[in-house]
PADRENVEX-840774 format. One record per atom (N, C-alpha, C): x, z, y; residue in one letter. Coordinates in steps of 0.05 Angstrom, whole numbers, plus 5000, padded with zeros to 4 digits. Atoms other than C-alpha are relative to their C-alpha. Layout:
XZYA...
This chain:
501750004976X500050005000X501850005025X499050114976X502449745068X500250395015X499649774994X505250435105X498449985030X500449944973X502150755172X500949815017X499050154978X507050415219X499649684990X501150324999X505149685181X497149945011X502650004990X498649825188X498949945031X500349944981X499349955261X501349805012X498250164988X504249415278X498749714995X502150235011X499148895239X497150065015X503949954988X492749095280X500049755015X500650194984X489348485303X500950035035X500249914969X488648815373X502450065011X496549984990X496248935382X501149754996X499050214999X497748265360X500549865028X502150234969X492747925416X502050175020X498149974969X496648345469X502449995002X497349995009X503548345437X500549645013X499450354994X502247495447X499150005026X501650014978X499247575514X502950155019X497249944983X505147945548X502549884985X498050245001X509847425510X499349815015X501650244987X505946955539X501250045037X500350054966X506647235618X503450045000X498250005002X513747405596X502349705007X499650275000X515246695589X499749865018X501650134985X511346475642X502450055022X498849824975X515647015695X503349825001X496850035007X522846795666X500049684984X499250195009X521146115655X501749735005X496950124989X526745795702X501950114986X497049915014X531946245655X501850115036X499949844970X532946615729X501950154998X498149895007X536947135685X502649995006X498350124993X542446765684X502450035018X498549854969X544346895753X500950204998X499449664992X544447635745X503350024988X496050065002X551747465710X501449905016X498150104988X553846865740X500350015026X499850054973X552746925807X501550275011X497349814990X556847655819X502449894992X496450135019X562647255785X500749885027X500350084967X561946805849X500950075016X498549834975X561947305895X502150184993X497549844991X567247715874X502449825008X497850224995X571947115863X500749955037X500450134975X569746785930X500750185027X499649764977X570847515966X502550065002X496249995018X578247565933X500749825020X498550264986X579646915963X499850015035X501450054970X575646976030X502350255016X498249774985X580047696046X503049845001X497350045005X586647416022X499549715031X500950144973X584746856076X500050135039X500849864973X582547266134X502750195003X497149844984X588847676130X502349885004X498350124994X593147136128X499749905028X500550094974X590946796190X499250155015X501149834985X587547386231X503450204998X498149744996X593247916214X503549915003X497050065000X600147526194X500249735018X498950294984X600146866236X499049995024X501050064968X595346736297X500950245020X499849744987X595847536321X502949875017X496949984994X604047406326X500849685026X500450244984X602346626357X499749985023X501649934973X598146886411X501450225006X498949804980X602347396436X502349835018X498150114992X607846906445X498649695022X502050144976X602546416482X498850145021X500349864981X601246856524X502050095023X497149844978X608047086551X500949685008X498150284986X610346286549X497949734991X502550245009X603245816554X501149754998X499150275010X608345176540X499949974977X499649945035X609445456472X498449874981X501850135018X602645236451X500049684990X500050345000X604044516452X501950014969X498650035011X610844586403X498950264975X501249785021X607145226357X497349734989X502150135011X600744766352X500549714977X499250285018X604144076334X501250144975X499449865025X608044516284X498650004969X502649965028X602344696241X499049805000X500950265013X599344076245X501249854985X499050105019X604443776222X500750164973X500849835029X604244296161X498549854981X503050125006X597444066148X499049874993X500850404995X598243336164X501350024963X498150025018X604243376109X498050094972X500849915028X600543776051X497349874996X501250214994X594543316066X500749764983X499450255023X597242736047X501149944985X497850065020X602542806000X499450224978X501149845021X599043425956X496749954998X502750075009X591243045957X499849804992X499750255004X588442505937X498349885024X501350074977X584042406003X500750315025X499249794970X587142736067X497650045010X502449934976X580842646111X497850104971X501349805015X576742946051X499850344996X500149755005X575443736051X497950125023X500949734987X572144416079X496649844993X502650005000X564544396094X499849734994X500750225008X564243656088X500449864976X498850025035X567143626017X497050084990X502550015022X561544015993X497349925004X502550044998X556643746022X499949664989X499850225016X558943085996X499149954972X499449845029X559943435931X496650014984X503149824997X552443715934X498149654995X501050194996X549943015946X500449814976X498750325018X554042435907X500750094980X499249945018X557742835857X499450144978X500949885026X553143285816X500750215009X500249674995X556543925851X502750004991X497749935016X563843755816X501249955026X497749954984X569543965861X502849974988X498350085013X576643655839X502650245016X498549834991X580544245832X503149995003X497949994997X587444055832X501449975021X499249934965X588743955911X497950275008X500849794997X584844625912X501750155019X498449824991X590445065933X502349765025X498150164967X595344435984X497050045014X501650134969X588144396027X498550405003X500549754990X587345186027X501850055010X496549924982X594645216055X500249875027X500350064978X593244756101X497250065022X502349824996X586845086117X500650175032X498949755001X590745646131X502449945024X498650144979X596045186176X499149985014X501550014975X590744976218X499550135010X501349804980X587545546239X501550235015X497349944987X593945956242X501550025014X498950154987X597045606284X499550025024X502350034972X591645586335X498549735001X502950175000X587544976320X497550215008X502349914990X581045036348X497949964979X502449945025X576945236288X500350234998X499549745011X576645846247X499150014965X499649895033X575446156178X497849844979X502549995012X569345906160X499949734980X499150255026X572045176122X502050084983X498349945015X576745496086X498650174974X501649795025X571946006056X497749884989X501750255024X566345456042X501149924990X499150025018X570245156010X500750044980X498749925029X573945515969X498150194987X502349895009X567145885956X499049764981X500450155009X564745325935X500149824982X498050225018X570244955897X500250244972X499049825029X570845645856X497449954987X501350095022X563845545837X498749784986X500350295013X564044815817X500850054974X498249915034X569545115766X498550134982X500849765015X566245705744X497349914987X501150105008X561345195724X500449894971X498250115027X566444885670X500950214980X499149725015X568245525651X497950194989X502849835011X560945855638X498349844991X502150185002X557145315609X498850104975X501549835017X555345735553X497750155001X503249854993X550446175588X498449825015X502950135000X546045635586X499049885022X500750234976X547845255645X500149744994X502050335006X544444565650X501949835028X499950144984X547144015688X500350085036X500949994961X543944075764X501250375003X499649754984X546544835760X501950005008X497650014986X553444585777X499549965036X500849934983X550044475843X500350215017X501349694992X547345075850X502450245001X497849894993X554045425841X501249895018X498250164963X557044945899X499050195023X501449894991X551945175938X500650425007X498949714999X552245925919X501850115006X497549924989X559445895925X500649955034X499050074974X559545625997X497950185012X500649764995X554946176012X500650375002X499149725006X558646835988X502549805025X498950154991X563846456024X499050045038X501749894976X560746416090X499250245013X500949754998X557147106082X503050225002X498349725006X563447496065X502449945031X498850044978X567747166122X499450015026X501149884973X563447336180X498450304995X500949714998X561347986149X496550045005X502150055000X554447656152X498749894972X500750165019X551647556076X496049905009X501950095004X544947406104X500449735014X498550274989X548046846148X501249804978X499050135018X551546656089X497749824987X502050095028X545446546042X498049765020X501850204987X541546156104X501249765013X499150255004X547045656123X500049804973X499750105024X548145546050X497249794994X502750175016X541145306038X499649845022X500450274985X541444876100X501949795010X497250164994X547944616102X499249654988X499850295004X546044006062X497949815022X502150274993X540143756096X499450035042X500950004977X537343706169X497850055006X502549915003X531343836161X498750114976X502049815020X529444206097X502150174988X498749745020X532744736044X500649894976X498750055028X536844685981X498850264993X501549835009X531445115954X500250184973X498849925027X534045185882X501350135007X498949725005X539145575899X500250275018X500949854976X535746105943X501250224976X499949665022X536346735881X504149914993X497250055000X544646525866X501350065019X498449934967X546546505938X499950205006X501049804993X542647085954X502350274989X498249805010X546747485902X503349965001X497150174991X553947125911X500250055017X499349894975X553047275986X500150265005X499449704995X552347995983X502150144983X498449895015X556948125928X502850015012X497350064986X562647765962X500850125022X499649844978X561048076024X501450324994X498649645006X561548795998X501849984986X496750015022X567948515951X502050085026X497949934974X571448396027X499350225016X500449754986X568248976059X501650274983X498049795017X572149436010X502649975016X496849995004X578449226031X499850015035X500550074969X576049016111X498550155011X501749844975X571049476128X497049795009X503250144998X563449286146X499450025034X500849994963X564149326226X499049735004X500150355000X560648646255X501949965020X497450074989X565248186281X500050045029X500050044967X562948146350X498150305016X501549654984X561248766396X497749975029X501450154979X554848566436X498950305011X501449784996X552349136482X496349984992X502549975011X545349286446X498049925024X502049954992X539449076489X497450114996X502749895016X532549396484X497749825003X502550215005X527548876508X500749765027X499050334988X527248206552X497150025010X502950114982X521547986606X499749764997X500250295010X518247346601X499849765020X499050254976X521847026665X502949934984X499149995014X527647206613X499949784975X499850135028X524346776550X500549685016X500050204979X523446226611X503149894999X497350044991X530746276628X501149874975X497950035020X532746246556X499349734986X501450375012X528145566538X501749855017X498850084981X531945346605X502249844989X497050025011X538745396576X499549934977X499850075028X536445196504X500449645009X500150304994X535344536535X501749835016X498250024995X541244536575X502949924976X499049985020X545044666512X499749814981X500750255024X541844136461X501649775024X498350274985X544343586519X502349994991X497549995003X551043816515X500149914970X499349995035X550843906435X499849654996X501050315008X547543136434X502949935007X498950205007X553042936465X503049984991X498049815012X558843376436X499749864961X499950035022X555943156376X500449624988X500350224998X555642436385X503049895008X496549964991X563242386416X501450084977X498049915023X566742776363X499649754973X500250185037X563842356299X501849665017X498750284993X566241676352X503150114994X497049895010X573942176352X500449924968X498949915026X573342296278X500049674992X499650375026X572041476257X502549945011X497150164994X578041226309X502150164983X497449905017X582341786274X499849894977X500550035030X580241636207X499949625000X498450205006X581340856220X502849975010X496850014981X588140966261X501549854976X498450145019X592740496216X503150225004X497649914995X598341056221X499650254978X500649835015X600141576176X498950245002X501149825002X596242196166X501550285006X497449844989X602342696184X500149945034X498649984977X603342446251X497049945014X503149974977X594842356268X500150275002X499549725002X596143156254X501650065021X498449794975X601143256299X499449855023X500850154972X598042806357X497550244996X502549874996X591843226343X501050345006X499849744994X595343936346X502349835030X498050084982X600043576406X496650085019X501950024974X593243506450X498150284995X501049754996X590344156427X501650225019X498349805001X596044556446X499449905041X500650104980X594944166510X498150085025X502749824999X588244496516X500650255013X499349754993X591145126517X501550085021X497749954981X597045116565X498849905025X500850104973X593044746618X497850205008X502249824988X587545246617X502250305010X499249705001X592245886616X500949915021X499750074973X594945486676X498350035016X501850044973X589145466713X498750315011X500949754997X587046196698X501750194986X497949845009X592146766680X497950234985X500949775016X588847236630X499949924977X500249965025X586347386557X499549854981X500550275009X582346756548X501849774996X497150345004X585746106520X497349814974X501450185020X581345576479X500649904983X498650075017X585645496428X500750244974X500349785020X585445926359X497750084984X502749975013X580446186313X498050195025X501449844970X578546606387X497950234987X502349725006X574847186346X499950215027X499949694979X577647646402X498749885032X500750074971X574947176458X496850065003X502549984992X567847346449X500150305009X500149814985X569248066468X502150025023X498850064975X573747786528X498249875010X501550124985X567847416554X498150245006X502549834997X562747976542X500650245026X499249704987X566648616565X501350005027X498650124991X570648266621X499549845021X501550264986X569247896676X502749835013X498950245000X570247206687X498549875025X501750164987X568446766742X497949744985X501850205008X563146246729X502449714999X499150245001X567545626734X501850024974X497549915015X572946006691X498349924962X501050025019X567746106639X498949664992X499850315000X565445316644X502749854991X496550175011X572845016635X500250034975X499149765032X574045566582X497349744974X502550105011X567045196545X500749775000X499950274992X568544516568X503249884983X497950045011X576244536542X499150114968X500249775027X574345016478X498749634984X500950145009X570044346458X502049744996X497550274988X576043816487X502050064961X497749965021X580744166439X498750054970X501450045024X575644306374X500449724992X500850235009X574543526377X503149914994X498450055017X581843426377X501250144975X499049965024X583443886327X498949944970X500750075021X579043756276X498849745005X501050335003X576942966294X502349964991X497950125012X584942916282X500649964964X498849925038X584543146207X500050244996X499749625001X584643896219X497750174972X500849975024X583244216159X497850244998X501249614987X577344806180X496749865003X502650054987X570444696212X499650135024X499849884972X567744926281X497850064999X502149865001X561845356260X501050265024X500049824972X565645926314X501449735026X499850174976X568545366369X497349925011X502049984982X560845266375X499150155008X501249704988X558645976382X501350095020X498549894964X564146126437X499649805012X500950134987X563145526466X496550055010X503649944984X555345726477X500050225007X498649684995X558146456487X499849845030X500050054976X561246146548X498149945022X501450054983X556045796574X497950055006X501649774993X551446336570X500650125016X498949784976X554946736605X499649935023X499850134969X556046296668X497449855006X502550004988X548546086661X499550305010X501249784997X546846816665X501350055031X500049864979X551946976731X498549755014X501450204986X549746236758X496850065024X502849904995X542246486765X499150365009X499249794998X543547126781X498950224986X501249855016X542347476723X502250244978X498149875024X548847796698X499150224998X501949705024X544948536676X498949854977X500850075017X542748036627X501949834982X498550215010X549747676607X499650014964X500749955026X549447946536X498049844988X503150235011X542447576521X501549744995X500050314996X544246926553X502149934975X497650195011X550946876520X499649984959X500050125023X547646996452X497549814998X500950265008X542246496465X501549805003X499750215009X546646066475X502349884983X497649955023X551746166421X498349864978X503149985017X544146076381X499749685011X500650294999X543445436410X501549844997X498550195009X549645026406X500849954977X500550055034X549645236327X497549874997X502450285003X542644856327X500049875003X499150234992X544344316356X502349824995X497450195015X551344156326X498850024982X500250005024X550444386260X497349944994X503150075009X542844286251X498950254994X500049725018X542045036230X498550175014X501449864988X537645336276X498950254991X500349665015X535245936227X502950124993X498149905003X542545966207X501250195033X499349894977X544346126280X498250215009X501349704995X538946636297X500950154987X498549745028X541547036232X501550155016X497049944995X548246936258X500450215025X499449864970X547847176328X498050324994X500249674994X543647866308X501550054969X498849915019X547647936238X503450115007X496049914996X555547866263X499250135037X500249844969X553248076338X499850355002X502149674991X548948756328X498049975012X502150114984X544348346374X497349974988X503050095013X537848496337X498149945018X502150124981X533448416400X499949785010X500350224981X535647876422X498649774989X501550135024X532447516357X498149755020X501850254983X526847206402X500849795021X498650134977X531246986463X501149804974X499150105016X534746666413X499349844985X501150195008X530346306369X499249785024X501550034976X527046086438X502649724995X496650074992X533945776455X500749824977X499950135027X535045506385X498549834997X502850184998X528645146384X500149805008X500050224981X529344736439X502249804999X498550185003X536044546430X499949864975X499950165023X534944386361X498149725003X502150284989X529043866384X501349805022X499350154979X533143606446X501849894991X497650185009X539343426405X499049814981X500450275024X535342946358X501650114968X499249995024X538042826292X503850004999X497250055000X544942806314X501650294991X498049795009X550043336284X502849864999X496349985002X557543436276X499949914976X497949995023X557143366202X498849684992X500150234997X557142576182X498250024968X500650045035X554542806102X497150095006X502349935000X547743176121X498849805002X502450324995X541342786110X497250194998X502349925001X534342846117X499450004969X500049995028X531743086052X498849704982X501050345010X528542486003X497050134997X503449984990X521542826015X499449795020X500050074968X522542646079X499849674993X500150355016X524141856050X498149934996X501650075011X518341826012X497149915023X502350104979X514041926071X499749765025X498550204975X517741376114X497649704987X501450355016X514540776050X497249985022X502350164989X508040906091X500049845023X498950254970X511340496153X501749704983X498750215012X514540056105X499149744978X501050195016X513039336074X501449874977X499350065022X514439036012X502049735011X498250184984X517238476056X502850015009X496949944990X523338856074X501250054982X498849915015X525438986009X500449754975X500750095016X523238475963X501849714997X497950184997X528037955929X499849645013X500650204997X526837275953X501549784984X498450235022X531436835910X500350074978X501049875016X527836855852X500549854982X500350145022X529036585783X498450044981X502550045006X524036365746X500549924971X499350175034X523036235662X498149815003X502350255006X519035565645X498750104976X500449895019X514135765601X500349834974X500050175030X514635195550X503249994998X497149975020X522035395531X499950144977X499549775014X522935685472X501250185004X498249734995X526536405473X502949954995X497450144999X532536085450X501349855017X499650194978X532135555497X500850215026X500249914984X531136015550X502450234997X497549814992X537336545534X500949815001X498050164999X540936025532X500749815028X500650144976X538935615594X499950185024X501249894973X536736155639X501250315000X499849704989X537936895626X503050064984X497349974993X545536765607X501749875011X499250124968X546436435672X498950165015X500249724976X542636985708X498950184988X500749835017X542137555670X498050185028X503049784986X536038005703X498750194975X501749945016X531738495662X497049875007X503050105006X525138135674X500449735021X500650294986X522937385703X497049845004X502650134991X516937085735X500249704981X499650235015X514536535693X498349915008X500450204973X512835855722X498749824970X500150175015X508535375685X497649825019X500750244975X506134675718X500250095026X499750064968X508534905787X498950175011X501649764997X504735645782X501250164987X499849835023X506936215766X498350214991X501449875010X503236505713X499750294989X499149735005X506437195698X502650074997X496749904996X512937595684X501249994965X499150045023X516237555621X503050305000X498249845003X521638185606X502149914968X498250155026X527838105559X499650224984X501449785033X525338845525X498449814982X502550195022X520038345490X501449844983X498350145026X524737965459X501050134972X499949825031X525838465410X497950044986X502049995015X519438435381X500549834985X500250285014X519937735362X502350064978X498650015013X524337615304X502049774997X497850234992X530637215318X499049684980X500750255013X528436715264X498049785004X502550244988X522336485300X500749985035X499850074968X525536405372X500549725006X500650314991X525435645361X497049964998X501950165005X518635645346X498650155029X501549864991X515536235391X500849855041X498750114971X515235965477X500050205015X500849784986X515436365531X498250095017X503350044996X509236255554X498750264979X501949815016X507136645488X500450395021X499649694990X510937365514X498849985023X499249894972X509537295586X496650135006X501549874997X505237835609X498449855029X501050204979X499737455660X498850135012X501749814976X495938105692X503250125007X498449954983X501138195731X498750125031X501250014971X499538515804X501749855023X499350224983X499938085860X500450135025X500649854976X500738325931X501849845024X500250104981X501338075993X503350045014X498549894986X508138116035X500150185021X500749814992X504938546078X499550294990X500949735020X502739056026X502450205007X498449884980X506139696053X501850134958X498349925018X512140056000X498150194984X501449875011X507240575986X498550014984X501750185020X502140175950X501549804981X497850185021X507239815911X500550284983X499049825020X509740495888X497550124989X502549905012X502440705868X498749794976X500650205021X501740025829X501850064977X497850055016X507740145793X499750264979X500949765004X505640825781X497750054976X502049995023X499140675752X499849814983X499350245031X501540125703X501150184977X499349915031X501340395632X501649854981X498050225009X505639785614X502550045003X497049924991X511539985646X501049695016X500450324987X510339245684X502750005019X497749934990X517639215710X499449845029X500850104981X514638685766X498050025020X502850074986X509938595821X501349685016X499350314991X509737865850X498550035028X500449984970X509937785925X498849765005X500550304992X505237135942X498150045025X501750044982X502036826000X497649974999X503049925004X494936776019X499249734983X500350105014X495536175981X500949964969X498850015033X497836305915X502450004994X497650045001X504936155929X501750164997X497449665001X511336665902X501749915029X498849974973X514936835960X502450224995X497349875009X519437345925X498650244977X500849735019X518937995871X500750245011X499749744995X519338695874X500150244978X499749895027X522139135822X500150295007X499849744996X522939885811X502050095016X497849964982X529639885830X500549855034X499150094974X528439525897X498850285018X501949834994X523340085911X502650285002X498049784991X528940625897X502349975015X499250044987X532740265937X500550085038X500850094983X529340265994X499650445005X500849624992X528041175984X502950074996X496849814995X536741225977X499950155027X499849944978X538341686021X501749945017X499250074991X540341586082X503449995004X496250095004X548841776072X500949754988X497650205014X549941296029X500749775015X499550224986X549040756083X501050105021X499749894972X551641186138X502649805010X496750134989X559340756137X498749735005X501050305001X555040046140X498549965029X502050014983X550639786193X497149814989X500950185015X544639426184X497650134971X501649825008X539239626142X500849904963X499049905034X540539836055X498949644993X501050215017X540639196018X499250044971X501049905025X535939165960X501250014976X499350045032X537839325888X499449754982X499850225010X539438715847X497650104973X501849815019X534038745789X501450004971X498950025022X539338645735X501050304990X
């Protein structure tokens, strides 16, 4: 006889709920979400390891010792800057296999074209030169060094964990996650971290998948470098308590002041970065022309104004020389005006970094000198983080990233609304334009474009055609190995009567392809549609064909073909927009072979 506990473990009524919370079990954890809870502290600690060993190289052993000596002799910068460039230039191109490839634009390349794989063996020459650039006093700072190598660690750690049941697209998702701990742990901001990360690829939407990875990667890494660095934020904003609403006025003002500039800061630099990046000269000496005119930057400004400020360096310490400090209004302008001169040459030259802080002190600045301009300095603090908040919207596209940023690394939690305010506008006034040449509008975004679009703009016009009275023999032989295609409109007396595909030929049995024509295969409900017919209704025909009808036939209002339209012209036509960004001229359609 079956014991007590069978008895009890066999009750109908324990079954039914035993399968019923498998059931919501399954339901809760059916992305495999788990997962994360391993791989993604692996991430951040790695990415935090790397991000400190970073920040103390360039913050504590090189720039500190740079800038003291630019200071006592502002010529210096010219012969310290070319220096490191040429570092940079050198490990660049003789330890990669693409000099002008790396930092934020790598992975967002990466993220896009490559599946998320990062080629680790120039890993460590373009973290050295990273590390050259910013060092040195290029006009960047930490923040490409640590995407990156956030990012590149978890491309690896992708090759290396594929056991726990990672799939494909999660190499992504570790890019991603990694250029978020990354981010987060190097401004001491992991919620900054986790909200560039998910907008870094696009311009308008979120890398939504990896919202739970980042999330944990960014805080882990953060508190990996806060062990060793300490959790102070980077920038010391005196706290405000509230703002009037001649104040939110002022700060829409300047948002819209700010997107101009960004438009055209952002529009200028990418024209810098193509002439560098076609210069027919070697990659070593566009480095040291690019740290030659930064350094340039620097020595002419310390000329014009004798103090603490200089626009040249990762400038962490210049945002509490602007705040605490006073500056004249013009001083602060130059300072803003040069800070942007010298960003574009250091990194349009090749400079190995990004200018996620060259835009925040640059809108630092010109906060500020809106705020004494109008006479509002009791309010400089605000202005200078709206508009720190707005020139990150407007270059980078990041407008939630930048609110984060400015009350996460500031202390500035009130200023939240000035700030979005400010953000807002500039993000709408600069258009679609950004600094980074790899972001794209998402392919949602694509999809909804077919309803402005005609089958006319896509569709092949030089069309080859089968006769239907060939035999199948006749016809490979005559026609489709002279133009190989997967499918062909077929033409009989001077009409064509339908499409014919070379899958069908496998039905037939090679022994009867002298007798069978092609007339017999060719499928004759074909849909027809107009050259006008818009992309969207092509992709709804194609959609609701249970045939798998590889064609639609483009004719006039008289009966006449005028060209085809295949699947692949259709996905043609939804690529996104990077891939044509080096071309002019609008995507030419996919061949249908």
């Amino acid at each position: 006889m079956p014991s007590g506990s069978g008895k009890f473990l066999n009750h109908p009524r324990l079954r039914k709920y035993t399968a019923i919370v498998r059931r919501d079990l399954s339901a809760s954890y059916s992305r495999d979400l788990h997962k994360w809870l391993l791989v993604a502290p692996i991430v951040g600690v790695l990415t935090g390891l790397l991000t400190t060993l970073i920040s103390q190289s360039v913050l504590k052993w090189l720039w500190p010792n740079f800038l003291a000596l630019i200071f006592v002799h502002p010529v210096l910068a010219v012969p310290i800057l070319a220096a490191g460039f040429l570092i940079a230039g050198l490990l660049m191109q003789y330890l990669t296999p693409d000099p002008n490839e790396h930092s934020t634009e790598e992975i967002i390349r990466s993220y896009h074209e490559h599946e998320g794989d990062i080629r680790m063996r120039p890993f460590v020459p373009k973290l050295a030169a990273a590390i050259a650039t910013v060092g040195f006093g290029g006009s960047a700072a930490l923040e490409g060094p640590s995407i990156y190598g956030g990012g590149a660690l978890g491309s690896w750690l992708w090759t290396k964990l594929k056991r726990l049941r990672l799939e494909p697209n999660d190499r992504r998702i570790l890019l991603i996650s990694g250029a978020a701990a990354g981010m987060g742990a190097v401004f001491r901001a992991p919620l900054t971290g986790i909200v560039f990360a998910l907008e870094m690829p696009y311009k308008d939407d979120l890398a939504h998948e990896a919202l739970l990875p980042s999330l944990i990667a960014s805080v882990v890494a953060y508190a990996t470098l806060a062990s060793f660095l300490g959790t102070r934020p980077f920038f010391d904003f005196a706290e405000g308590t509230s703002f009037s609403g001649n104040e939110l006025l002022w700060a829409a003002l300047l948002g819209l002041g700010c997107g101009l500039v960004t438009l055209v800061f952002d529009l200028g630099y990418r024209r810098v970065r193509t002439f560098f990046v076609r210069l027919r000269v070697s990659h070593w000496i566009k480095m040291a022309a690019g740290g030659i005119l930064t350094g340039l930057c620097g020595w002419a400004f310390l000329a014009m104004f004798h103090g603490r400020l200089v626009p040249i360096g990762p400038n962490y310490e210049a945002v509490g020389e602007i705040l605490q400090h006073a500056h004249s209004t013009l001083e602060l302008a130059v300072f803003g005006v040069l800070k942007l001169v010298a960003t574009a040459c250091s990194l349009g030259a090749g400079g190995v970094s990004a200018m996620f802080v060259p835009l925040f002190l640059t809108g630092g600045s010109f906060g500020a000198a809106f705020a004494q301009s109008i006479g509002q300095a009791h309010a400089l603090d605000l202005y200078a983080a709206v508009g720190m908040a707005a020139f990150l919207a407007g270059g980078y596209k990041t407008p939630l990233t930048a609110v984060v940023f400015v009350a996460e690394a500031t202390g500035g939690h009130s200023y939240i609304i000035p700030a979005l305010i400010g953000a807002a506008v500039a993000y709408a006034v600069s258009g679609e334009a950004s600094v980074s040449g790899d972001q794209r509008l998402h392919e949602a975004v694509r999809v909804a474009e077919l309803w402005r679009g005609a089958v006319s703009e896509v569709m092949q016009r030089q069309v080859v055609s089968a006769d239907a009275q060939l035999s199948l023999r006749e016809f490979l032989r005559e026609t489709a190995a002279r133009y190989p295609h997967a499918a062909y409109p077929v033409a009989e007396n001077g009409q064509t009567v339908g499409v014919v595909a070379m899958a069908s030929l496998a039905a037939v049995d090679p022994d009867k392809w002298d007798e069978v024509r092609v007339g017999d295969l060719a499928v004759r409900d074909v849909p027809r549609v107009p050259p006008d017919c818009s992309l969207q209704e092509a992709l709804r025909l194609f959609s609701a064909d249970q045939q798998s009808q590889p064609l639609l036939l483009v004719t006039s209002p008289g009966g006449d073909l005028e060209g085809i339209v295949a699947r692949s012209d259709l996905l043609a036509a939804l690529h996104p927009e990077g891939n044509s960004s080096s071309h002019s001229g609008s995507p030419v359609p996919a061949h249908l072979a």
